[in-house]
VEXZAFI-287269 format. One line per 3 residues: for each residue x, y, z of N, C-alpha, C, O, CB. Coordinates in nm, 3 decimals, padded with zeros to 5 digits, always signed. Glycine has a CB too. Example, Ala and Ser with C-alpha at 12.3 -4.5 7.8 and 13.67 -1.06 7.14 Angstrom:
+01.319 -00.569 +00.780 +01.230 -00.450 +00.780 +01.320 -00.330 +00.780 +01.424 -00.332 +00.846 +01.131 -00.447 +00.905; +01.285 -00.225 +00.708 +01.367 -00.106 +00.714 +01.290 +00.003 +00.787 +01.341 +00.114 +00.804 +01.408 -00.060 +00.572
This chain:
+08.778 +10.176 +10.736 +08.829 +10.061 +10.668 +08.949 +10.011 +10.745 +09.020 +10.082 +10.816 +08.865 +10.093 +10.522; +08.965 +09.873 +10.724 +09.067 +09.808 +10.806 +09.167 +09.733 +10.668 +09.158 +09.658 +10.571 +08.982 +09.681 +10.934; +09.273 +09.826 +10.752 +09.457 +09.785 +10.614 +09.515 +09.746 +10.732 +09.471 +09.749 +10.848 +09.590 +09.956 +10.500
+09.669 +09.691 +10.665 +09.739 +09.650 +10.731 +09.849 +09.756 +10.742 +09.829 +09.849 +10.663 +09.761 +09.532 +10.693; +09.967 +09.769 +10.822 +10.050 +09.864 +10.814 +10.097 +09.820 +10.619 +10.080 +09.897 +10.524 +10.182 +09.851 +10.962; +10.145 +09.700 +10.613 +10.186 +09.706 +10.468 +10.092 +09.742 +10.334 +10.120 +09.794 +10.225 +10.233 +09.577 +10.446
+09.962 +09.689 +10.396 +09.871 +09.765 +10.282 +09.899 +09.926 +10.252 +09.946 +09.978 +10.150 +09.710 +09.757 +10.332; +09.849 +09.995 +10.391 +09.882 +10.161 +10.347 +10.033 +10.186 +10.305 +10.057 +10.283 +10.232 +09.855 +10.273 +10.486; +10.111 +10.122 +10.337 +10.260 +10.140 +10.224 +10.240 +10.150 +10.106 +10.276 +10.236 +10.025 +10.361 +10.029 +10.212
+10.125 +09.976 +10.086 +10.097 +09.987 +09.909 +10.038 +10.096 +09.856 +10.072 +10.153 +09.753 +10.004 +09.883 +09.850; +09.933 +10.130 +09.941 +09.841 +10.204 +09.909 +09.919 +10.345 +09.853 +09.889 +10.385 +09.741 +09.744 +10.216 +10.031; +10.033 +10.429 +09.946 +10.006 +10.508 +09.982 +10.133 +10.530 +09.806 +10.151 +10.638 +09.750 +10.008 +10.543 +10.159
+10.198 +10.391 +09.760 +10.271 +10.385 +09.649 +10.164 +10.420 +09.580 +10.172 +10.524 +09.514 +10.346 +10.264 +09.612; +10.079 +10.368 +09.578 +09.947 +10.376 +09.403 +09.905 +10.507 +09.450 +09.869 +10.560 +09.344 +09.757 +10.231 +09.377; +09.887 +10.596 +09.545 +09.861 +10.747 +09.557 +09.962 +10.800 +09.461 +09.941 +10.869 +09.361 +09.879 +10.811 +09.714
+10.094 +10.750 +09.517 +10.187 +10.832 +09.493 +10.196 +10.870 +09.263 +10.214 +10.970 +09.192 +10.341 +10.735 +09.588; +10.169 +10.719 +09.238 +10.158 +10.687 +09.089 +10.058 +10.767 +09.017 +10.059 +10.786 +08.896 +10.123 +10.544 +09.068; +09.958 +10.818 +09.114 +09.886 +10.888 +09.042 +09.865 +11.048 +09.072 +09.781 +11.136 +09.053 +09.779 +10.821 +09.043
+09.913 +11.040 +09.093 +09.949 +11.226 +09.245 +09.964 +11.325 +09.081 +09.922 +11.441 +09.079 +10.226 +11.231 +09.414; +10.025 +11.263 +08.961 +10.030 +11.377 +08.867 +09.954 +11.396 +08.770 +09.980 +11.466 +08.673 +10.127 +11.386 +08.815; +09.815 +11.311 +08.798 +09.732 +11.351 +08.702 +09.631 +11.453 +08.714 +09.654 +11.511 +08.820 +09.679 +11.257 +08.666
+09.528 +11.503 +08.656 +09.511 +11.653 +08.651 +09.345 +11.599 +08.686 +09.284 +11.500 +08.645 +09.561 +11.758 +08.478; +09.295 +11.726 +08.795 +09.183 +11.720 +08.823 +09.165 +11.797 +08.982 +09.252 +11.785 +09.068 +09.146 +11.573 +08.803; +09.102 +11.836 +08.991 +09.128 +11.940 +09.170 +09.079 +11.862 +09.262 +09.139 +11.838 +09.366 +09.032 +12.106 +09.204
+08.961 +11.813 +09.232 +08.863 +11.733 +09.284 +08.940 +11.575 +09.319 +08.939 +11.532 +09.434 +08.736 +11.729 +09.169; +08.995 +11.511 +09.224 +09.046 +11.434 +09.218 +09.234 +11.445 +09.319 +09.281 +11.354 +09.386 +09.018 +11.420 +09.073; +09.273 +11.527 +09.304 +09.407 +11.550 +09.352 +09.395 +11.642 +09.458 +09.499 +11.700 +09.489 +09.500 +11.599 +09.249
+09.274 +11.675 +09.531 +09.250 +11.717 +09.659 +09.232 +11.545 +09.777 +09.273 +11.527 +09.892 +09.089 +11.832 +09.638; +09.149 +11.442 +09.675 +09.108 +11.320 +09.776 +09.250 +11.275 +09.764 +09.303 +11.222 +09.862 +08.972 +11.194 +09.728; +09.335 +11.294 +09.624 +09.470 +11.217 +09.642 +09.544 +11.278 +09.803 +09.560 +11.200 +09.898 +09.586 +11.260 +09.484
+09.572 +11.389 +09.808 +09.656 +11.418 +09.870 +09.605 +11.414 +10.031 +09.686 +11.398 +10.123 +09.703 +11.533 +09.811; +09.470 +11.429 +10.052 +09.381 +11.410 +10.190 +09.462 +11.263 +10.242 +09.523 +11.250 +10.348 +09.173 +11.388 +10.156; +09.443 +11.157 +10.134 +09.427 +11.010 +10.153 +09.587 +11.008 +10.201 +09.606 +10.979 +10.319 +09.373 +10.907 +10.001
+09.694 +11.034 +10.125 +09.804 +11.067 +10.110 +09.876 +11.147 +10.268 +09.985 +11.115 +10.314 +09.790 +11.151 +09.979; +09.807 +11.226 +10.312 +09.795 +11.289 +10.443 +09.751 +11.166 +10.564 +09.800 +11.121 +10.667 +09.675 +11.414 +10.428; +09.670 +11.153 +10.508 +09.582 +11.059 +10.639 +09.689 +10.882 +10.642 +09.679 +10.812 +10.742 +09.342 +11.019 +10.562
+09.785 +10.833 +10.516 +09.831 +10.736 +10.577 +09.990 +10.774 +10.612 +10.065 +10.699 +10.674 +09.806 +10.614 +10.492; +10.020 +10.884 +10.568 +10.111 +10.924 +10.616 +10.133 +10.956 +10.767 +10.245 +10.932 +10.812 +10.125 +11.003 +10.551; +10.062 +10.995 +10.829 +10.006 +11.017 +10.978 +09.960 +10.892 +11.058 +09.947 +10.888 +11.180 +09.880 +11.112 +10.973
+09.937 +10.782 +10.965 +09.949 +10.656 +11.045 +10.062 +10.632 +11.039 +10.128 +10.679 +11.132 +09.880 +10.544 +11.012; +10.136 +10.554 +10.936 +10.273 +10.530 +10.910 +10.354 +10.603 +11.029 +10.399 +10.543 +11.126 +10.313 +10.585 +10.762; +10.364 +10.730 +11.007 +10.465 +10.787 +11.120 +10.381 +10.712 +11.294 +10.462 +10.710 +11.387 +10.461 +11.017 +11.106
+10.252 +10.666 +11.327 +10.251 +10.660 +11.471 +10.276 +10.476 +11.431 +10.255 +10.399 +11.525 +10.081 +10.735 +11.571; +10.310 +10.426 +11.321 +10.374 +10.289 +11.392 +10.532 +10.303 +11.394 +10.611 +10.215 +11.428 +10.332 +10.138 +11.301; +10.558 +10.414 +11.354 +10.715 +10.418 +11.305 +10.752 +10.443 +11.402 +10.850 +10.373 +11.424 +10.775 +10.505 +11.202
+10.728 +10.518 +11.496 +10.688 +10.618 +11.618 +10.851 +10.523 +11.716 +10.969 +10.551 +11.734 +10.454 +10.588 +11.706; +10.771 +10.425 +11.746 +10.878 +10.395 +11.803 +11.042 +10.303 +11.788 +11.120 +10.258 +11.872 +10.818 +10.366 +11.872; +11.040 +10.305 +11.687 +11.140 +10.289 +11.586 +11.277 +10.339 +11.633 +11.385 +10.281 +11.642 +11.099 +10.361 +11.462
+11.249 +10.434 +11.655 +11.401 +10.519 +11.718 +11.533 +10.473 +11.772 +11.508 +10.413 +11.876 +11.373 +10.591 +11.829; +11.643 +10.475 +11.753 +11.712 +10.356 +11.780 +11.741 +10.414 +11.974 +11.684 +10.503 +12.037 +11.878 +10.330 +11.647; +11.828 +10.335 +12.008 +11.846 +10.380 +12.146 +12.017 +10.476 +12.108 +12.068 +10.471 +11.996 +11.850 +10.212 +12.279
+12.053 +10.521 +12.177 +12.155 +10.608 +12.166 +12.287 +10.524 +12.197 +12.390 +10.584 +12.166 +12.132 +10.731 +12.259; +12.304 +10.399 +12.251 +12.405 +10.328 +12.280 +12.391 +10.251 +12.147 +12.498 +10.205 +12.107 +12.403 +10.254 +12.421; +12.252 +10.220 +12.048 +12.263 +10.127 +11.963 +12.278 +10.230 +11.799 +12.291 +10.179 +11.688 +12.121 +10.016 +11.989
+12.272 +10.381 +11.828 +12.364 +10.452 +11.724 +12.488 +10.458 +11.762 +12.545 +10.466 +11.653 +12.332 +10.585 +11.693; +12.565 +10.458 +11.836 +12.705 +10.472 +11.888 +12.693 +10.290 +11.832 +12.730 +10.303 +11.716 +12.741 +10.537 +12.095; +12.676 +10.207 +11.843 +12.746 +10.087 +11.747 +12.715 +10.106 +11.657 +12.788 +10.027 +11.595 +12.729 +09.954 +11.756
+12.647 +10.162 +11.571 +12.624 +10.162 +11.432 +12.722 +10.262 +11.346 +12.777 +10.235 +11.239 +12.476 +10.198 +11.414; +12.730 +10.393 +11.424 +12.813 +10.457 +11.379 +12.980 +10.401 +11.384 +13.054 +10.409 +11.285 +12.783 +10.570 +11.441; +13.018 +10.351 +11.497 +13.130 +10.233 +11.440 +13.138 +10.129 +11.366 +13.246 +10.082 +11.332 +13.174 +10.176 +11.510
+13.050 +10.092 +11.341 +13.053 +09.991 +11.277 +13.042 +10.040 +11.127 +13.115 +09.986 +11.044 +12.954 +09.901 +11.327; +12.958 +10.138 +11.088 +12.990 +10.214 +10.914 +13.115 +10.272 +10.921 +13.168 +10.277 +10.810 +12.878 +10.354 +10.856; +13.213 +10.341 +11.055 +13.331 +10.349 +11.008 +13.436 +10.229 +11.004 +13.543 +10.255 +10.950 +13.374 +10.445 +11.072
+13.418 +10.096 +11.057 +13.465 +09.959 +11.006 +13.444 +09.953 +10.865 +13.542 +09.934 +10.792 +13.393 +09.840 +11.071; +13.320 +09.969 +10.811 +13.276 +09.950 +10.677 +13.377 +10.040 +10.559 +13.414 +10.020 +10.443 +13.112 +10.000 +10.677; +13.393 +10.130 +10.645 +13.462 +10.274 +10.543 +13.627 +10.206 +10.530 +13.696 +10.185 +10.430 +13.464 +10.485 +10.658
+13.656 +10.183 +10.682 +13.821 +10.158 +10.685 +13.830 +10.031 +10.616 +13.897 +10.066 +10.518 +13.897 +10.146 +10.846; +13.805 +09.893 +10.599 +13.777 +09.801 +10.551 +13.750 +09.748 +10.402 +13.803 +09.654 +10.342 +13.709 +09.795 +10.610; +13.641 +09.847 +10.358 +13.586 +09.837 +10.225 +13.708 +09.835 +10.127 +13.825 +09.854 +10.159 +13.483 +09.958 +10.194
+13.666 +09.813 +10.019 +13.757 +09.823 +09.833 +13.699 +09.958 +09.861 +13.592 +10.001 +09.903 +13.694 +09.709 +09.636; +13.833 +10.013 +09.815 +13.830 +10.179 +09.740 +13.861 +10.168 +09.611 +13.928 +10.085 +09.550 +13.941 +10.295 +09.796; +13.786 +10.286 +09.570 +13.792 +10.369 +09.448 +13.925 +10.429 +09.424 +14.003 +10.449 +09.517 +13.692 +10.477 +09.452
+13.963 +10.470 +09.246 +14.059 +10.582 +09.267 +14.099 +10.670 +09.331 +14.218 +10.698 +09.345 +14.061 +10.630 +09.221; +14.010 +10.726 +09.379 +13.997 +10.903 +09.458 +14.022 +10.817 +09.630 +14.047 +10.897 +09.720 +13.760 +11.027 +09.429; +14.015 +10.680 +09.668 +14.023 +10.633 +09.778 +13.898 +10.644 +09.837 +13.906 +10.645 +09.960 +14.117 +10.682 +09.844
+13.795 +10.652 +09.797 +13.660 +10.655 +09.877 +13.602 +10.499 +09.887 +13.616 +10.413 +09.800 +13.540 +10.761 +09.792; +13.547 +10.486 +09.992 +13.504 +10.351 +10.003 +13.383 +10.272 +09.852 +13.280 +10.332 +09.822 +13.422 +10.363 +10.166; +13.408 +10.188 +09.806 +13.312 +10.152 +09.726 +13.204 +10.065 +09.767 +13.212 +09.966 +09.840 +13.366 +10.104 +09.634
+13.052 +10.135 +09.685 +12.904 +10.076 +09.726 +12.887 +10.009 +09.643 +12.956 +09.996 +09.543 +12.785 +10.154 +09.742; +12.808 +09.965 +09.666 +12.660 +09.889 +09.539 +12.582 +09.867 +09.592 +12.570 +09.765 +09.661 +12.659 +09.754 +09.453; +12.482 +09.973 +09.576 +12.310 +09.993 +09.653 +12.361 +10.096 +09.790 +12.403 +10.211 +09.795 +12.215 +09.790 +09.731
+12.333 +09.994 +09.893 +12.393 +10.047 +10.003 +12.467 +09.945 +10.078 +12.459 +09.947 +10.201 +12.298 +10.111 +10.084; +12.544 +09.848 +10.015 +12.657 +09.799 +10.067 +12.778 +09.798 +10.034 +12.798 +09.764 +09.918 +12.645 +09.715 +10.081; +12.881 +09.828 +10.106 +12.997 +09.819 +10.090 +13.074 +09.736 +10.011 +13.061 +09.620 +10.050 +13.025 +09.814 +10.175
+13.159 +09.747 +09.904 +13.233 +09.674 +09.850 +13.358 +09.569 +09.910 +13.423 +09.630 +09.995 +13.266 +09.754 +09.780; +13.399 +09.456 +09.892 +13.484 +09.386 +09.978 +13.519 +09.337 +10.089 +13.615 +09.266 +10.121 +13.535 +09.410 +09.976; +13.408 +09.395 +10.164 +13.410 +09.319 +10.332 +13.383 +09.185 +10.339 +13.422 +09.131 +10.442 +13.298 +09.373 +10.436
+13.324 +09.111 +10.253 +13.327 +08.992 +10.248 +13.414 +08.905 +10.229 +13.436 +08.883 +10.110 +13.271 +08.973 +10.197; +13.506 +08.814 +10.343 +13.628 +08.714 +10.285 +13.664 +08.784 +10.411 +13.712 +08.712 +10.499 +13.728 +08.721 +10.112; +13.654 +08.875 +10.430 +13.785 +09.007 +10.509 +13.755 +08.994 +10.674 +13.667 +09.018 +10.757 +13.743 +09.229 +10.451
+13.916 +08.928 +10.661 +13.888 +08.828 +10.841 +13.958 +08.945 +10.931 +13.965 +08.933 +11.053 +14.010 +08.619 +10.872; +14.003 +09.045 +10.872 +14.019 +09.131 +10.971 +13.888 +09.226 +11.052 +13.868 +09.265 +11.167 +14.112 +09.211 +10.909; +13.818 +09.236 +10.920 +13.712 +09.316 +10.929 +13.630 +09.267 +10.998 +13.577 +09.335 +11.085 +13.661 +09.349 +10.828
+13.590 +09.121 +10.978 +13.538 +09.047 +11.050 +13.529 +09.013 +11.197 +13.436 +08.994 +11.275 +13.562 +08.984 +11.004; +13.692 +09.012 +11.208 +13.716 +09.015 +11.370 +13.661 +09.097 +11.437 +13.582 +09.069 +11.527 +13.836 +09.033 +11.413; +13.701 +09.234 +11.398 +13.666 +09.404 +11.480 +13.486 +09.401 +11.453 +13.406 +09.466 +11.521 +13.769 +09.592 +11.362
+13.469 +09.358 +11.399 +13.255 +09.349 +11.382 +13.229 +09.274 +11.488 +13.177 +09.317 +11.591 +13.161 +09.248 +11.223; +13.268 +09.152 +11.467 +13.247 +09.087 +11.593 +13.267 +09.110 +11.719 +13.182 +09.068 +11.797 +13.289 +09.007 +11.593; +13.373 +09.177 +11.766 +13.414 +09.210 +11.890 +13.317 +09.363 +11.879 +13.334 +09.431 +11.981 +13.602 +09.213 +11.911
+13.263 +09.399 +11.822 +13.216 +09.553 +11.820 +13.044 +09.466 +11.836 +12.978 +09.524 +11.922 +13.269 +09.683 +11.632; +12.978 +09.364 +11.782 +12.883 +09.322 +11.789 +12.853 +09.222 +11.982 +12.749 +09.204 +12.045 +12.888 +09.247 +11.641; +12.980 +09.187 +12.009 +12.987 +09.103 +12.103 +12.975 +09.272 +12.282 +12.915 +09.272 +12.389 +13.178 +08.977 +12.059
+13.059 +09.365 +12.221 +13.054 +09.469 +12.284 +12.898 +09.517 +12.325 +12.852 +09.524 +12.439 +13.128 +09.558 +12.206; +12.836 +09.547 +12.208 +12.699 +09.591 +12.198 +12.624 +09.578 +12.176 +12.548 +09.653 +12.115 +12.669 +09.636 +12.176; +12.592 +09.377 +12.251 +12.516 +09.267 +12.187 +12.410 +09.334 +12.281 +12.307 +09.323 +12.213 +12.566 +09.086 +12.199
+12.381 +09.387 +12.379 +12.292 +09.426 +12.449 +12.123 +09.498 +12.346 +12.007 +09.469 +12.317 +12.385 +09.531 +12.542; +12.248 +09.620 +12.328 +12.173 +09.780 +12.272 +12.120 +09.638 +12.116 +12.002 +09.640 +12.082 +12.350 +09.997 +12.214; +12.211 +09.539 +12.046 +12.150 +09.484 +11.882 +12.090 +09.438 +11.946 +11.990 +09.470 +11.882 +12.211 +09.398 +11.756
+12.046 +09.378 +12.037 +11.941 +09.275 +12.030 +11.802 +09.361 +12.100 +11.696 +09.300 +12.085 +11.996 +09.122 +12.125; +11.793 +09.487 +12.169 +11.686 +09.541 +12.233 +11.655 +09.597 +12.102 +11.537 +09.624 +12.081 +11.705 +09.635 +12.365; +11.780 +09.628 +11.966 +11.728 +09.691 +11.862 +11.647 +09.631 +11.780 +11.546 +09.673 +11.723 +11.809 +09.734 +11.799
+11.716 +09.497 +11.780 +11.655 +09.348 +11.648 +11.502 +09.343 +11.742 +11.398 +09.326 +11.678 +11.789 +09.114 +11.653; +11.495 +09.356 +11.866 +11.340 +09.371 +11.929 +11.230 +09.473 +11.854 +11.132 +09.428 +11.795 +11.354 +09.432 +12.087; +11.258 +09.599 +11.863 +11.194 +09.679 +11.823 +11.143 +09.701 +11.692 +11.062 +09.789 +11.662 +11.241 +09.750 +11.855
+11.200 +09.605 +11.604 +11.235 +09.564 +11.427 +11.156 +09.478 +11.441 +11.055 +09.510 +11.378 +11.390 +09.508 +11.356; +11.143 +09.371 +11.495 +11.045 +09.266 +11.497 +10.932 +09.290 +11.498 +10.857 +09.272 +11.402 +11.050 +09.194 +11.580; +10.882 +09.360 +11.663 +10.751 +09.446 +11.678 +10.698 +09.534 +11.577 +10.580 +09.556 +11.548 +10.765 +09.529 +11.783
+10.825 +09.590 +11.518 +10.740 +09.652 +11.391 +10.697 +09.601 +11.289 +10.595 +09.613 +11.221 +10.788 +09.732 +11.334; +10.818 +09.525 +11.286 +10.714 +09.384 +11.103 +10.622 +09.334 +11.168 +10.557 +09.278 +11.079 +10.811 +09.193 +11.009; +10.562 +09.311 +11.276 +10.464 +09.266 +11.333 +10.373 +09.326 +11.311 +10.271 +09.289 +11.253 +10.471 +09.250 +11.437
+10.408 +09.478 +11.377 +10.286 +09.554 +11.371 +10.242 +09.588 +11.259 +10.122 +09.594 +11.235 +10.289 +09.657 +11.434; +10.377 +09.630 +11.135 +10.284 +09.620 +11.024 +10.181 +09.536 +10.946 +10.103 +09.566 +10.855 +10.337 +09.637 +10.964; +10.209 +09.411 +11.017 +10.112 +09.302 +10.959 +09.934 +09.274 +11.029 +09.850 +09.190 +10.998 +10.207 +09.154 +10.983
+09.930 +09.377 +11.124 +09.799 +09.412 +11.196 +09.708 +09.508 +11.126 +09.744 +09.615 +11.078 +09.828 +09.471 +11.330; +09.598 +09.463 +11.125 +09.508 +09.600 +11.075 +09.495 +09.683 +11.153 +09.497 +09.653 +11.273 +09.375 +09.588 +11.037; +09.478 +09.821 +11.111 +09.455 +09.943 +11.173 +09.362 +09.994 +11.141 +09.329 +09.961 +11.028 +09.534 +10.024 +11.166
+09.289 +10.073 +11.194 +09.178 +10.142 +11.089 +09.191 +10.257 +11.054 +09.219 +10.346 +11.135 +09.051 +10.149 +11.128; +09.176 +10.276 +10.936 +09.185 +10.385 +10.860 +09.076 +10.467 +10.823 +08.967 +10.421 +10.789 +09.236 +10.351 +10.762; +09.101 +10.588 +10.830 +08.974 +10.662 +10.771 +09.006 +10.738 +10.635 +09.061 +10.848 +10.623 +08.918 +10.776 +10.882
+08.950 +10.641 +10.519 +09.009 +10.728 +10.381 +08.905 +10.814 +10.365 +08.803 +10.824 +10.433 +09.039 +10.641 +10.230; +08.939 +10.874 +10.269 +08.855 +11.004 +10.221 +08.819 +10.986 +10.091 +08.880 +11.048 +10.004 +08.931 +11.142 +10.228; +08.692 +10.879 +10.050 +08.601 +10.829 +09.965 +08.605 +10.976 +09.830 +08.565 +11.091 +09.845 +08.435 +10.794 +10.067
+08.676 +10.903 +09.691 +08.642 +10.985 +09.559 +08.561 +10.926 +09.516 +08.540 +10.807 +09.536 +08.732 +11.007 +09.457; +08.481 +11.018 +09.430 +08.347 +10.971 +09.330 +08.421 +10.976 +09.224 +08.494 +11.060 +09.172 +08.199 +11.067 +09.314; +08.374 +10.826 +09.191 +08.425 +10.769 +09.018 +08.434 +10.935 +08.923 +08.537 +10.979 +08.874 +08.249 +10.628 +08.918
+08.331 +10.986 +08.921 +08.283 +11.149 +08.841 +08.441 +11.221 +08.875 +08.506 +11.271 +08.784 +08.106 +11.266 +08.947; +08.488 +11.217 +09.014 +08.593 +11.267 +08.982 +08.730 +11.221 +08.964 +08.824 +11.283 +09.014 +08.592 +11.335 +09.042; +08.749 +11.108 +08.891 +08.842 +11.036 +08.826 +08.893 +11.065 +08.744 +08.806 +11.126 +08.681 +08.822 +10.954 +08.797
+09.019 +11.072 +08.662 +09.059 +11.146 +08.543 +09.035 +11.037 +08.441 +09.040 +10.914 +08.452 +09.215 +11.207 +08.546; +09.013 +11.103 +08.355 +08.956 +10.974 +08.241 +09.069 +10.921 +08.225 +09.065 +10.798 +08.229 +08.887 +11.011 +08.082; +09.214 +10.984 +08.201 +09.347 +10.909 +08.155 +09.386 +10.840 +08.235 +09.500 +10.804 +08.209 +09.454 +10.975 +08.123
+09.337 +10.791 +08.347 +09.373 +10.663 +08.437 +09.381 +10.553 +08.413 +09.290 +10.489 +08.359 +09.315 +10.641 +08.519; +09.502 +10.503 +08.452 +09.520 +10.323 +08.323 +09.438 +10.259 +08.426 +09.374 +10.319 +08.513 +09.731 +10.204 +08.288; +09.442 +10.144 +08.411 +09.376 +10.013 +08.440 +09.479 +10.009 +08.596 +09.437 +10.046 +08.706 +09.402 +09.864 +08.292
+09.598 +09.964 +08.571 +09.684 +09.998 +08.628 +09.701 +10.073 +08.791 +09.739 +10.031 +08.900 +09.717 +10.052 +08.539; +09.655 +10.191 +08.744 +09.669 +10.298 +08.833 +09.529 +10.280 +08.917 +09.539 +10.281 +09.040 +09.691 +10.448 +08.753; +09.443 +10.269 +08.879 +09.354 +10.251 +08.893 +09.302 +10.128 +08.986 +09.185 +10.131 +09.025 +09.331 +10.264 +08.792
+09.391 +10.016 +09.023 +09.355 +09.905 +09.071 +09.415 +09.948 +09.174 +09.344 +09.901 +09.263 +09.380 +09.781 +09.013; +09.513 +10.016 +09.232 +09.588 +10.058 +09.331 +09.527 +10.144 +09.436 +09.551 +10.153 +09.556 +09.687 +10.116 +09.278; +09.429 +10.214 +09.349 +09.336 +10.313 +09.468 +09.204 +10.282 +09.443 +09.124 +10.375 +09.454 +09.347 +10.490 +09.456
+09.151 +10.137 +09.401 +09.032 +10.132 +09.396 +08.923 +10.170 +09.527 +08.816 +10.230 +09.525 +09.025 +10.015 +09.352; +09.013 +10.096 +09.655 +08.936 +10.098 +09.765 +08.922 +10.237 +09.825 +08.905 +10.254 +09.945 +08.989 +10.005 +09.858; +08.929 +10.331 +09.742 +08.907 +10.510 +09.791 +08.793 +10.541 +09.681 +08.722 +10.641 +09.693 +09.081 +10.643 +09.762
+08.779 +10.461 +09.588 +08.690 +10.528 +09.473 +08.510 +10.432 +09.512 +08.474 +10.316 +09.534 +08.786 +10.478 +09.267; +08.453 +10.555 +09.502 +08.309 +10.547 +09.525 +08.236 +10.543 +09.397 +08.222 +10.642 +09.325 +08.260 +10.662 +09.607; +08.181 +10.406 +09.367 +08.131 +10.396 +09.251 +07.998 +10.352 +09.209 +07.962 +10.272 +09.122 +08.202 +10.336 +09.204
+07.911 +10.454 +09.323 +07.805 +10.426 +09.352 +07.721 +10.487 +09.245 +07.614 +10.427 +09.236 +07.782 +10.456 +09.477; +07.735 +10.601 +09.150 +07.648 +10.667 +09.118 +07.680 +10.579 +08.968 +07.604 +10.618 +08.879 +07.657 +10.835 +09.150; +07.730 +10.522 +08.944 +07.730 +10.458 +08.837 +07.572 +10.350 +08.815 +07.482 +10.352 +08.898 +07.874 +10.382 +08.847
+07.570 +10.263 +08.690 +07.434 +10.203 +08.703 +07.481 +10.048 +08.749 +07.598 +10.018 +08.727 +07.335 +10.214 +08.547; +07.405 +09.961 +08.803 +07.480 +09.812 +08.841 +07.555 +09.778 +08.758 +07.560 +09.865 +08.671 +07.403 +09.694 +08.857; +07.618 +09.695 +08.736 +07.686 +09.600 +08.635 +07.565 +09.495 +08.638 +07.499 +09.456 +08.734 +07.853 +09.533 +08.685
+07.557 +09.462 +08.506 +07.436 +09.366 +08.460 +07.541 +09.315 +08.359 +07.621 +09.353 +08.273 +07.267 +09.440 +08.394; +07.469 +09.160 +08.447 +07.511 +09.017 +08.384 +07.430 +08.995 +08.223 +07.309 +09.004 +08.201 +07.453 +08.879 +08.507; +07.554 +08.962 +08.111 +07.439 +08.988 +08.010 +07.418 +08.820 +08.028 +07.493 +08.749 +08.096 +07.483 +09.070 +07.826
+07.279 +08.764 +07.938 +07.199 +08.623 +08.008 +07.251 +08.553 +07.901 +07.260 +08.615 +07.795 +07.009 +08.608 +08.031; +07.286 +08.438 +07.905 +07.305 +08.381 +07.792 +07.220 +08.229 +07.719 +07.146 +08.148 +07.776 +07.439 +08.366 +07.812; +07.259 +08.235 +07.598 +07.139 +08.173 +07.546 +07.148 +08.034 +07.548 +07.054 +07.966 +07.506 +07.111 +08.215 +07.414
């Protein structure tokens, strides 16, 4: 079957949603399937890696973030999510980013390369080889829900057609 890198992301979320329901048969194809896009994922991630001049700016640049930021009582820098509190407005902070971005415009921009190629690549099909469940081994307590997420692994052949009822 042919996904996209972002499909098996989705995909590999609706595995994940159903990974705790009960069945051997059923939570042997989960975790095969679960295996098998995990092992793609890592060979587009593959080259992802930053370069070692473009962690040496990053790592200065989160200690700009640290020295810079609104602190807390205890003096620790303050988040929300994973950004820093108060660097925004902050023309000092601003300055030293810039001159730290203008320093190691080289290593960001071979990095912002490799970021690109990858939203790229995730938007290519790959082919995948899932590991086909029979409807039979489905857990009956599967919502609707859960169920639409891993349809394209479920084999629902032994079932009888769907018949159109005729109308009058």
């Amino acid at each position: 079957m042919k996904l996209s890198g972002n499909d098996l992301v989705a995909l590999h979320g609706a595995l994940e949603a159903v990974a705790n329901l009960k069945g051997i048969k059923f939570a042997y194809g989960v975790a095969k399937n679960k295996s098998r896009i995990e092992t793609e994922l890592k060979a587009l991630q593959a080259g992802l890696t930053p370069s070692d001049k473009y962690a040496e700016y990053d790592k200065k640049r989160l200690a700009l973030c640290r020295t810079h930021a609104a602190k807390d009582e205890k003096g620790a820098p303050q988040t929300v999510g994973r950004s820093f509190v108060g660097l925004e407005g902050n023309e000092e902070f601003q300055t030293k980013v810039e001159a730290l971005q203008k320093e190691y415009k080289d290593a960001i921009d071979t990095h912002q390369k490799l970021l690109d190629e990858y939203v790229a690549a995730m938007k290519e099909d790959v082919e995948f080889k899932e590991y086909i469940i029979p409807l039979a081994n489905v857990p009956e307590d599967i919502t609707a829900g859960q169920l639409s997420g891993i349809i394209v692994l479920i084999d629902d052949s032994e079932k009888e057609d769907d018949k159109e009822v005729p109308s009058n």
